[in-house]
C-alpha positions as CSV (number, residue, x, y, z in Angstrom):
1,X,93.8,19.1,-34.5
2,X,93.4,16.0,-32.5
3,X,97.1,15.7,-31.7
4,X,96.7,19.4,-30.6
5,X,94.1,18.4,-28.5
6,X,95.5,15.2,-26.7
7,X,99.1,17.8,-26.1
8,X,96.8,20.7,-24.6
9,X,95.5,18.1,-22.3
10,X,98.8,16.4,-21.3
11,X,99.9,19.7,-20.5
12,X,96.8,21.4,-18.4
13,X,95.0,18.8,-17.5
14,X,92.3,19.9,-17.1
15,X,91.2,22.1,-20.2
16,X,88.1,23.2,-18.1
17,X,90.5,24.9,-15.5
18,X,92.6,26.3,-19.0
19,X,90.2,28.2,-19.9
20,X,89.4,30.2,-16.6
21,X,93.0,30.4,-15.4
22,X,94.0,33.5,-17.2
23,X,90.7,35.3,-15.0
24,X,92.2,33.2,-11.6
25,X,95.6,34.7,-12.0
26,X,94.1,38.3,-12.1
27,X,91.2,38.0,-9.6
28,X,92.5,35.5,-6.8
29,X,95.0,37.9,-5.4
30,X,92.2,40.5,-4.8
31,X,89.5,37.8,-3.1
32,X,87.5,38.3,-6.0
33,X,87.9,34.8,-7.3
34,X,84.6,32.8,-6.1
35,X,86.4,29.1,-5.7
36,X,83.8,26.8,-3.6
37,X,86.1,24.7,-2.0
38,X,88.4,27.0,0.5
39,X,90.1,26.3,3.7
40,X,89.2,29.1,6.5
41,X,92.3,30.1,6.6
42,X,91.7,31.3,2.2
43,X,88.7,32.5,3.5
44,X,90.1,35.1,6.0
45,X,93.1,36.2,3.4
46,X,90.4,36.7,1.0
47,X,88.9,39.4,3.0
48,X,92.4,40.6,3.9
49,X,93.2,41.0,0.7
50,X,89.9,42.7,-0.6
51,X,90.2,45.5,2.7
52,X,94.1,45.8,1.8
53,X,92.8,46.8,-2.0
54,X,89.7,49.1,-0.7
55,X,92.7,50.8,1.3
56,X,95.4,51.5,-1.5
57,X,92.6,52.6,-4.0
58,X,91.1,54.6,-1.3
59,X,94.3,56.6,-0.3
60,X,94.6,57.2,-4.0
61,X,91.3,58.3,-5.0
62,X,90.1,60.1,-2.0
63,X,93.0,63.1,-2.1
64,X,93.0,63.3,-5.6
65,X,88.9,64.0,-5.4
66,X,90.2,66.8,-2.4
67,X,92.6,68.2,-4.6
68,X,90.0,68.9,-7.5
69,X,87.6,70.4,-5.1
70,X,89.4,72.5,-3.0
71,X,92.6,73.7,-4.7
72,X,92.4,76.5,-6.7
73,X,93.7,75.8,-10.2
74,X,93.3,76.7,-13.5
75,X,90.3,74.2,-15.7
76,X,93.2,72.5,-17.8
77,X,94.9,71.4,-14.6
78,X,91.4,70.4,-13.2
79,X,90.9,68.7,-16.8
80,X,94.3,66.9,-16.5
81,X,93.7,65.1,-13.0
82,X,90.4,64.2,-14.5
83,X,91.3,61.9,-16.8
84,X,93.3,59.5,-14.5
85,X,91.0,59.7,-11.5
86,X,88.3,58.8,-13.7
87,X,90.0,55.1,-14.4
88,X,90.6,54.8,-10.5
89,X,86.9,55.4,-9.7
90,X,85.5,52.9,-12.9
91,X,87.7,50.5,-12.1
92,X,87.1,50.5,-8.4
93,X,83.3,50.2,-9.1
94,X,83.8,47.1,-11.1
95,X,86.0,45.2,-8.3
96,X,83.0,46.4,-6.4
97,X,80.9,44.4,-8.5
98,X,83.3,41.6,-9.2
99,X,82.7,41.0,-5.3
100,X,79.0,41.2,-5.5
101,X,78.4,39.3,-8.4
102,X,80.4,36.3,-7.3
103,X,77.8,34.1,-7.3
104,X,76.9,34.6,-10.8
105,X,80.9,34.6,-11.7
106,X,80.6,31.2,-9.7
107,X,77.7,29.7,-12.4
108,X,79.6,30.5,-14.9
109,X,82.8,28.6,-14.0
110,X,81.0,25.7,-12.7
111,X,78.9,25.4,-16.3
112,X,82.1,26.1,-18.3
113,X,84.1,23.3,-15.9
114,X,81.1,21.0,-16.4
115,X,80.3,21.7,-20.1
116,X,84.2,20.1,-20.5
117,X,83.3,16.9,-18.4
118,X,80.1,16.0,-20.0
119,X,80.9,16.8,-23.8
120,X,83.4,13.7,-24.1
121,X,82.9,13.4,-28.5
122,X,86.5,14.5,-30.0
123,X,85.5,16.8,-32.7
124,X,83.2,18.5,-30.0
125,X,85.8,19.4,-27.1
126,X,88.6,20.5,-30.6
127,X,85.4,23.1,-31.4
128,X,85.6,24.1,-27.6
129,X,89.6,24.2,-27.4
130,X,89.2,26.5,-30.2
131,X,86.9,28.2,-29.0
132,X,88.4,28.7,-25.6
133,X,92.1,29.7,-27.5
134,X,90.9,32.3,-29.2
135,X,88.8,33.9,-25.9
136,X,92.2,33.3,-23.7
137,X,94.2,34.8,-26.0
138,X,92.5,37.6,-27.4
139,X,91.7,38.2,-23.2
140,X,94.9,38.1,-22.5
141,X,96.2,40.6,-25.3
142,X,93.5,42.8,-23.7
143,X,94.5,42.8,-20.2
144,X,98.4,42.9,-21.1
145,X,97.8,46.2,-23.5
146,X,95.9,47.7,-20.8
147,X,98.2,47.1,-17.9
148,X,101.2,47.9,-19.6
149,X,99.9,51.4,-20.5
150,X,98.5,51.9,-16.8
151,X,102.0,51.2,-15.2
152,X,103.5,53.9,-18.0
153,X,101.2,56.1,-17.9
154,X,102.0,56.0,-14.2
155,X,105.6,55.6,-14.5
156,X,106.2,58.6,-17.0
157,X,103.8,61.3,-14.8
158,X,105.3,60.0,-12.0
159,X,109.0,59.5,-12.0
160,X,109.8,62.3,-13.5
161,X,110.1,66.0,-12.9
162,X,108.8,68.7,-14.6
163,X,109.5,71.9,-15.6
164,X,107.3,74.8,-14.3
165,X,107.9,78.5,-14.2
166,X,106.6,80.1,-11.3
167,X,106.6,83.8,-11.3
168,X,110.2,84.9,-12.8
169,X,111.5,81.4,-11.8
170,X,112.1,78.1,-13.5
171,X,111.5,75.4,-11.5
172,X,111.8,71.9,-11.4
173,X,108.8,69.4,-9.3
174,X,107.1,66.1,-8.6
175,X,104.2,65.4,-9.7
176,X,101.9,62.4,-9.7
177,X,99.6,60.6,-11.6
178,X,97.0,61.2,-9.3
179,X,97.7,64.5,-7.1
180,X,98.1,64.2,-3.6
181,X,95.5,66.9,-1.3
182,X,98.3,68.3,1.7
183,X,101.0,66.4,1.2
184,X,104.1,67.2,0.8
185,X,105.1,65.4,-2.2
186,X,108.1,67.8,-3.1
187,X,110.0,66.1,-0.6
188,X,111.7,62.8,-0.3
189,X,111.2,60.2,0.7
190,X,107.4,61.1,1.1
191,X,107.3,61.7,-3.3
192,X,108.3,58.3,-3.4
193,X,106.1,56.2,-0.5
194,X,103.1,57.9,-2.5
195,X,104.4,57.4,-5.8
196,X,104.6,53.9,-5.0
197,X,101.4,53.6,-3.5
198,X,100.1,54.9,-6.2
199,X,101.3,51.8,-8.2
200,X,100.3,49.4,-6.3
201,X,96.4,51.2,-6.6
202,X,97.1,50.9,-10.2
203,X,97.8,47.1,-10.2
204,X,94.6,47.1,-7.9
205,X,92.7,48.5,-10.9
206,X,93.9,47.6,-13.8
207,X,93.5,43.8,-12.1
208,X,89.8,44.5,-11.9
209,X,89.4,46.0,-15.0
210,X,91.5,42.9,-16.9
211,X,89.9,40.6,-14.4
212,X,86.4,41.3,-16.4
213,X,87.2,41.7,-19.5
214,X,89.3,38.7,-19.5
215,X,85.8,37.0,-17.8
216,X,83.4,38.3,-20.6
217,X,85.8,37.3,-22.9
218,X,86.4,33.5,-21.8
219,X,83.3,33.3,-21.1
220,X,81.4,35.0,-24.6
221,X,83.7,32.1,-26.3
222,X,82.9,29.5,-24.6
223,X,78.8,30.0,-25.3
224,X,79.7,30.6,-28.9
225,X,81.5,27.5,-29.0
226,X,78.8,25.8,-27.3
227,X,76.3,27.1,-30.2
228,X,78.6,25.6,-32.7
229,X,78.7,22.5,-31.4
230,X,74.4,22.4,-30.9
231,X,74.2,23.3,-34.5
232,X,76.5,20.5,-35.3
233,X,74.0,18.3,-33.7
234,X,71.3,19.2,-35.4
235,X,72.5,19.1,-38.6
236,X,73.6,15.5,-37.6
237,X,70.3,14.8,-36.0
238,X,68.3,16.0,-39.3
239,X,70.6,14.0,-42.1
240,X,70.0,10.6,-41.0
241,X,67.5,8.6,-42.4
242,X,64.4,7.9,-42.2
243,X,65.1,4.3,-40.9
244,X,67.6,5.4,-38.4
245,X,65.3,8.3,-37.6
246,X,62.5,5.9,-36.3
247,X,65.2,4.2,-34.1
248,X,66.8,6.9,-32.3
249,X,66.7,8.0,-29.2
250,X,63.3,9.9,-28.1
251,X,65.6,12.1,-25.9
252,X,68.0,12.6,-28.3
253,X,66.3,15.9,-29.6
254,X,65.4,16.5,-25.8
255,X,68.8,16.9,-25.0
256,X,69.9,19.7,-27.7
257,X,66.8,21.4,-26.4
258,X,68.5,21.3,-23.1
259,X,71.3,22.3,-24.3
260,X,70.4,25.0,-25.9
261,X,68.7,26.2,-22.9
262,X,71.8,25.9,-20.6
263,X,73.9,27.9,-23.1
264,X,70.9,30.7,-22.4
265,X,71.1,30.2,-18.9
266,X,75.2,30.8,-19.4
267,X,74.6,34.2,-21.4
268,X,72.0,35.7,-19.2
269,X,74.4,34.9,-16.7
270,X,77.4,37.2,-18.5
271,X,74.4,39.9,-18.9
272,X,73.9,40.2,-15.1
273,X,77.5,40.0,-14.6
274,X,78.6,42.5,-17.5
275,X,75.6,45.0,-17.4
276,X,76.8,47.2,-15.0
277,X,80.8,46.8,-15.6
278,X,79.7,47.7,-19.6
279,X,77.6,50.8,-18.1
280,X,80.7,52.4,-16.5
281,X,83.3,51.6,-18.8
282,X,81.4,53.0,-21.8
283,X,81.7,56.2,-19.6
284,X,85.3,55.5,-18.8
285,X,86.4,55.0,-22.2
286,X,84.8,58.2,-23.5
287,X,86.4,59.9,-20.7
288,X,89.3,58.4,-21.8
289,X,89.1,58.5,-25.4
290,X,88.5,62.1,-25.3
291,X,90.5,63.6,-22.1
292,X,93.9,62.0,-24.1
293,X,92.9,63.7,-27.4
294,X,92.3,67.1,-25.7
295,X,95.7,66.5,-23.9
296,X,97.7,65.8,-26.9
297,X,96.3,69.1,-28.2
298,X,96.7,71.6,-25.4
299,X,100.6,70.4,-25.2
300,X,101.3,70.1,-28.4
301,X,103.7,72.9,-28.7
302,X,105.8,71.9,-25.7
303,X,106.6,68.6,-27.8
304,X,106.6,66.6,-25.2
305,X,107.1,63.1,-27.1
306,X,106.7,61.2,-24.0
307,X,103.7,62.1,-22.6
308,X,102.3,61.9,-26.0
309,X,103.1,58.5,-26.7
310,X,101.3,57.8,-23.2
311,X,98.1,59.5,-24.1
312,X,98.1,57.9,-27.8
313,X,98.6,54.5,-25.8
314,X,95.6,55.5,-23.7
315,X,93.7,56.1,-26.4
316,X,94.7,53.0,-27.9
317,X,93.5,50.9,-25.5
318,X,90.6,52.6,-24.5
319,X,89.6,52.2,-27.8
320,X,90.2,48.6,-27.9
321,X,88.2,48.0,-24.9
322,X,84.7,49.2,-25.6
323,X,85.1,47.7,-29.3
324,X,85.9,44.4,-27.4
325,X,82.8,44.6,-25.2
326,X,80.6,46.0,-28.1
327,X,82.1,43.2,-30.5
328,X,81.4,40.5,-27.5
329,X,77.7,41.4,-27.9
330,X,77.3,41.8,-31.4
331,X,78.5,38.3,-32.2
332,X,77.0,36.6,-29.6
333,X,73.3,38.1,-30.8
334,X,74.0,37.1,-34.1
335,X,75.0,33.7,-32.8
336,X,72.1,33.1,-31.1
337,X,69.5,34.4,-33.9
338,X,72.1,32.4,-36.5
339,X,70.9,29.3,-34.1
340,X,67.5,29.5,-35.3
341,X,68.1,30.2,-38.6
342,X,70.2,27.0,-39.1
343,X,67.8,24.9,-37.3
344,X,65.2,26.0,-39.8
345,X,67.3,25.9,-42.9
346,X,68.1,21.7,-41.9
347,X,65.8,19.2,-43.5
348,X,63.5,19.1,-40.7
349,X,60.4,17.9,-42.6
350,X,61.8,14.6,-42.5
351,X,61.4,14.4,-39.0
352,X,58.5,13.0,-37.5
353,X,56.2,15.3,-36.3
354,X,57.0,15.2,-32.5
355,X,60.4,16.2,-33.2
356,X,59.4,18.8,-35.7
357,X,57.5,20.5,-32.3
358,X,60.4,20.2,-30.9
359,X,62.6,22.0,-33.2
360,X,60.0,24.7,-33.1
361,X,61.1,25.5,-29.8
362,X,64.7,25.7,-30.2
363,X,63.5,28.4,-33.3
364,X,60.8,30.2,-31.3
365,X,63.3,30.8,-28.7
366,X,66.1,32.1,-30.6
367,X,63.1,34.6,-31.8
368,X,63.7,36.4,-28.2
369,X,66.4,38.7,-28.6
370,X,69.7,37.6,-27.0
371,X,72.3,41.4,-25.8
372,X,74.3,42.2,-23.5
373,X,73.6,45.9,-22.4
374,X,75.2,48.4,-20.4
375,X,73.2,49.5,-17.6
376,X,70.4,47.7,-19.3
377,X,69.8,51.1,-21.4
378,X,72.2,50.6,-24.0
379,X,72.7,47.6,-26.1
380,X,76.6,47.0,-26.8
381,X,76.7,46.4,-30.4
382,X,79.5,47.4,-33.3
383,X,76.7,50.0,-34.0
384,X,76.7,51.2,-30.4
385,X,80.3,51.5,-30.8
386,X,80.2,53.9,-33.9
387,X,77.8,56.4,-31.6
388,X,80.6,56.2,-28.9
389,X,83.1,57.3,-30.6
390,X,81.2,60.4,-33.1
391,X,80.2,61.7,-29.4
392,X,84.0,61.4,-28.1
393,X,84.6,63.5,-31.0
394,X,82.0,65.7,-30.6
395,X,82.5,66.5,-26.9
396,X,86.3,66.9,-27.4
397,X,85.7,70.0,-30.7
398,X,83.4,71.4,-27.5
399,X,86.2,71.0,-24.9
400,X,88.4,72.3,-27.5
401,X,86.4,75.2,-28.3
402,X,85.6,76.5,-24.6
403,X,89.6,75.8,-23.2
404,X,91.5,77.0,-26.2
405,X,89.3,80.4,-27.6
C-alpha cells in the first residue's frame, strides 16, 4: 500500500487536488467551481458561462412548461412531457444552489486540501487515499451512469421519428425530449437547432446534478476517512503505558479533540450544502422512478424495445441516486455514533483523570445525532430509502388505475 501511495503521488501531485478534481471537471465549465485564487479575466468567464447555462436551460424548460399549459392534449401526453421536464427543473434548482452555496462548497475544499498537508504519518494519508478512491470512484460511476442515460434518453426521443396516425392517415414526425410551445419543429433545419439545444441544456443539467453528487460523495469519504484515522489515535493514545502516559504530550489528547471537532465542522458543512439538493432530488427520483414505470406500461403493446430500454435506464439510475444519497447519510451517522462507542470501549481508565474528561467530550458529543436531511424534514437514511420506493409504487398502481380503467 505504501508503494501505491508514493505512485498516486508521483502521478497527481497533489493527492489533496485528486480527490476534488473529478467535482472541478464537472463544475468549472459552469462557474460553479468556487477556486479563490482567479484572474479577472476567470472571473468575468465565470459569469459568462453561468448566464450562457441560465439561457440554454431556460429556452428548454420555459416552452416545454407553455406546451403543458396551453396545448390541448390528452393526460398520457401531458404525463409523458412530465417526466423529462421534471429533471430539467430539479437539476436547474441545484446549479441554483451550487452557485449559492459556494462558500460552503469553498470550506470544504479548503479542509479536505488542508487535512492532506497537515496529516504527514504514512499509514494515515494510505487510510485517506483509500478513503478518497473509493468516494472518486464510486462518484464517478455515478455521474457517468447518469449522463450516459440523459444524452440517450435525449438522443432516442429525439432523433428519431415517430409514427402517428392522425385521422385516416399514418404519419411520420419529430418529436423532442422536451416539446417545443410554437415552433415549428416539423421542419428542418429548425428540428435540429432545437434538438441540439436541447443537448446542450442536458449537459447543463446533468453537469449540475453529477457535479453534487460527485461533491457529497468525495466529500462523505473524506470525513469517514478522517473518523478512521481519529479512532486510530485513540486506540494508540489509550494502549501505551502507564510510564509513557505520564510523559506525553498534554495536547496530545487536545488535538484529537480538535480533530474531531473539525471533521463536525466538515459534515455540517455537507448538511447545509446537501439539504436542499437531497430535498429535490428525493422528489425528482420519485418522479422519475415512477413516470418510467407507468411509461413502460401504457406502451407496452407497441413493443417499442428502444424506448423501453431508455425508461428501464432511467429507472436505473434514478434508483441509484437516492440510494447513494440515502446510503451517504446512513454511514456517516453510524460513523459518527461508532466514534463514541470506540472511544468508550478503549482502556481509558488507565488514563489519568484529566484525560479521562477529555475523552468524555469526544463521547458526549458523538451523543448529538449526526444526518444529513432533505429539506431538513426528512432524514436520508437506507430506511428513508425503503419508504421512497413503497410510495413510487404506490403512486404508480394509482396512476395506473385512473389512466388505464
Amino acid at each position: 500500500m505504501t508503494e501505491t501511495l508514493v505512485a498516486a503521488k508521483k502521478k497527481y501531485g497533489n493527492l489533496g487536488e485528486y480527490s476534488v478534481q473529478l467535482s472541478r471537471w464537472y463544475l468549472k465549465p459552469m462557474g460553479a467551481w468556487p477556486d479563490p485564487v482567479t484572474t479577472r479575466r476567470e472571473k468575468i468567464l465565470a459569469r459568462i458561462s453561468i448566464v450562457v447555462c441560465w439561457c440554454i436551460i431556460l429556452f428548454t424548460v420555459i416552452p416545454a412548461i407553455l406546451h403543458i399549459v396551453l396545448v390541448n392534449e390528452d393526460i398520457y401526453l401531458k404525463l409523458k412531457t412530465l417526466g423529462p421536464l421534471s429533471h430539467w427543473c430539479v437539476d436547474g434548482f441545484n446549479y441554483l444552489v451550487l452557485l449559492l452555496r459556494q462558500d460552503d462548497i469553498s470550506y470544504c475544499i479548503e479542509r479536505v486540501r488542508s487535512d492532506w498537508k497537515t496529516i504527514t504519518r504514512t499509514q494515515d494519508q494510505e487510510e485517506m487515499w483509500k478513503s478518497a478512491k473509493l468516494g472518486r470512484s464510486i462518484a464517478g460511476f455515478c455521474a457517468g451512469f447518469m449522463q450516459g442515460t440523459i444524452f440517450c434518453t435525449c438522443f432516442v426521443l429525439g432523433a428519431f421519428k415517430r409514427t402517428v396516425e392522425v385521422g385516416n392517415k399514418t404519419m411520420d414526425i419529430y418529436t423532442l425530449p422536451c416539446p417545443a410551445y410554437k415552433f415549428p419543429v416539423q421542419t428542418n433545419p429548425t428540428h435540429d437547432v432545437i434538438l441540439g439545444t436541447q443537448f446542450l441544456s442536458a449537459l447543463v443539467v446533468s453537469s449540475s446534478a453529477a457535479g453534487s453528487f460527485t461533491l457529497a460523495t468525495i466529500f462523505a469519504s473524506h470525513a469517514l476517512g478522517q473518523l478512521t484515522i481519529m479512532v486510530t489515535w485513540v486506540n494508540e493514545f489509550t494502549k501505551r503505558s502507564g510510564e509513557k502516559m505520564k510523559k506525553a504530550q498534554t495536547n496530545e489528547i487536545g488535538t484529537i479533540v480538535e480533530h474531531h471537532l473539525r471533521v463536525l465542522s466538515l459534515i455540517a458543512r455537507i448538511e447545509r450544502i446537501m439539504s436542499p439538493i437531497c430535498f429535490m432530488e428525493t422528489f425528482k427520483c420519485m418522479l422519475g422512478m415512477c413516470m418510467p414505470s407507468y411509461y413502460i406500461l401504457a406502451e407496452w403493446s407497441e413493443r417499442n424495445i428502444q424506448a423501453m430500454i431508455i425508461y428501464v435506464m432511467v429507472f436505473l439510475s434514478m434508483t441509484f441516486n437516492i440510494f447513494l444519497v440515502c446510503y451517504i447519510g446512513e454511514v456517516l451517522k453510524e460513523q459518527c455514533q461508532k466514534v463514541g462507542d470506540m472511544v468508550y470501549l478503549t482502556n481509558w481508565y488507565h488514563l489519568p483523570d484529566k484525560e479521562i474528561l477529555n475523552m468524555l467530550m469526544i463521547i458526549s458529543r458523538c451523543n448529538v445525532e449526526v444526518k444529513i436531511t432533505a429539506g431538513k424534514i426528512i432524514t436520508m437514511s437506507v430506511y428513508t430509502f425503503g419508504s421512497i420506493v413503497r410510495t413510487v409504487f404506490a403512486y404508480l398502481n394509482m396512476l395506473r388505475q385512473m389512466t388505464m380503467m
